[in-house]
C-alpha positions, 0 to 999 in steps of 0.5 A: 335979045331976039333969041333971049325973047323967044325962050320965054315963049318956048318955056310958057308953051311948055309950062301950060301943057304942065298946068293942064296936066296939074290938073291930074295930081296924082302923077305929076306929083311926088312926094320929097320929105314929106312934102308934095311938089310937082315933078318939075319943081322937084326936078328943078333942084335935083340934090347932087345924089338925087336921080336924075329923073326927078322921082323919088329916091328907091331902096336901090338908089339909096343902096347905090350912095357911095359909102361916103355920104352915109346919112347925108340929108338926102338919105335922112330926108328918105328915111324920115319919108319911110318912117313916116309913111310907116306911121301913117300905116299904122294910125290908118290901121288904128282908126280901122279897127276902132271903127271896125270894133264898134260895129255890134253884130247880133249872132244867132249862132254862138260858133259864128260869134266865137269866131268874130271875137277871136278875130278882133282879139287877134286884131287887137294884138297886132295893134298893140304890137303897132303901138310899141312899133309906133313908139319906136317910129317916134324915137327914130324920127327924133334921132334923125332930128338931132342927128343920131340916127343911123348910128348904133346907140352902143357903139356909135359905129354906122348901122348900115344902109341895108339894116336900115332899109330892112329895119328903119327903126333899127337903134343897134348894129347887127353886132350889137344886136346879137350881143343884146340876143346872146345876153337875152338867151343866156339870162332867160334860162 
């Protein structure tokens, strides 16, 4: 009991150093799911194909999964991670150049006025290609939440991890998608 009595203390010592270090949430916080926990917490409940260290799960961890656990929860959980800080991304960046374009700028030279438009037009066209992305993005997490996602939506063969992690919203596998692009190439001549 006297040993039993003295851990509690041994674990508060150590927890107030924690509270302290709270206070700085940046790195002691990390990011699992889409949810914020402290690196202790996250640590506590390591899933079996988790690293060990407690931090976040990698490209190379999740590459480093024996082909068995193929889109088990701790992949989908990753996975649905990376696509939504892809969407986040992309509104930030909407939001940006909303902001950006309604600035009115007065020009005295027509060259440099020219050159503005050009931009934002540039500017526009690479947020309607986010938008499509974006619609994507929503598809992939509505996969992941019915269960489909990283199987090829043809054949129902997996996807495979490195495809996934190239192309998280990747809805076909390679062989698939190069039919898709033969078929393309054949009917656009």
């Amino acid at each position: 009991m006297a040993t039993a009595a003295k851990k509690p203390t041994t674990k508060t010592q150590k927890a107030e150093p924690a509270k302290s270090a709270a206070k700085k949430p940046a790195p002691e916080l990390v990011s699992v799911s889409g949810e914020t926990a402290s690196a202790a917490e996250v640590a506590a409940k390591p899933a079996p194909t988790e690293p060990t260290t407690g931090s976040v799960l990698t490209d190379e961890d999740i590459l480093r999964m024996p082909e068995k656990d193929y889109m088990n929860e701790v992949q989908l959980q990753f996975f649905k991670a990376k696509l939504l800080a892809m969407k986040a991304e992309i509104l930030n960046n909407a939001r940006e150049t909303g902001e950006h374009l309604k600035e009115n700028e007065a020009f005295a030279d027509l060259n440099d006025r020219a050159t503005v438009e050009e931009e934002n037009m540039l500017e526009q066209r690479v947020r309607d290609r986010e938008r499509k992305l974006l619609k994507k993005i929503e598809q992939a997490l509505a996969r992941i939440e019915s269960g489909d996602y990283g199987y090829c939506l043809e054949t129902g063969e997996p996807i495979g991890i490195r495809r996934l992690l190239a192309r998280p919203t990747a809805e076909l596998s390679v062989e698939a998608q190069e039919k898709h692009e033969r078929m393309e190439r054949l009917y656009a001549d």
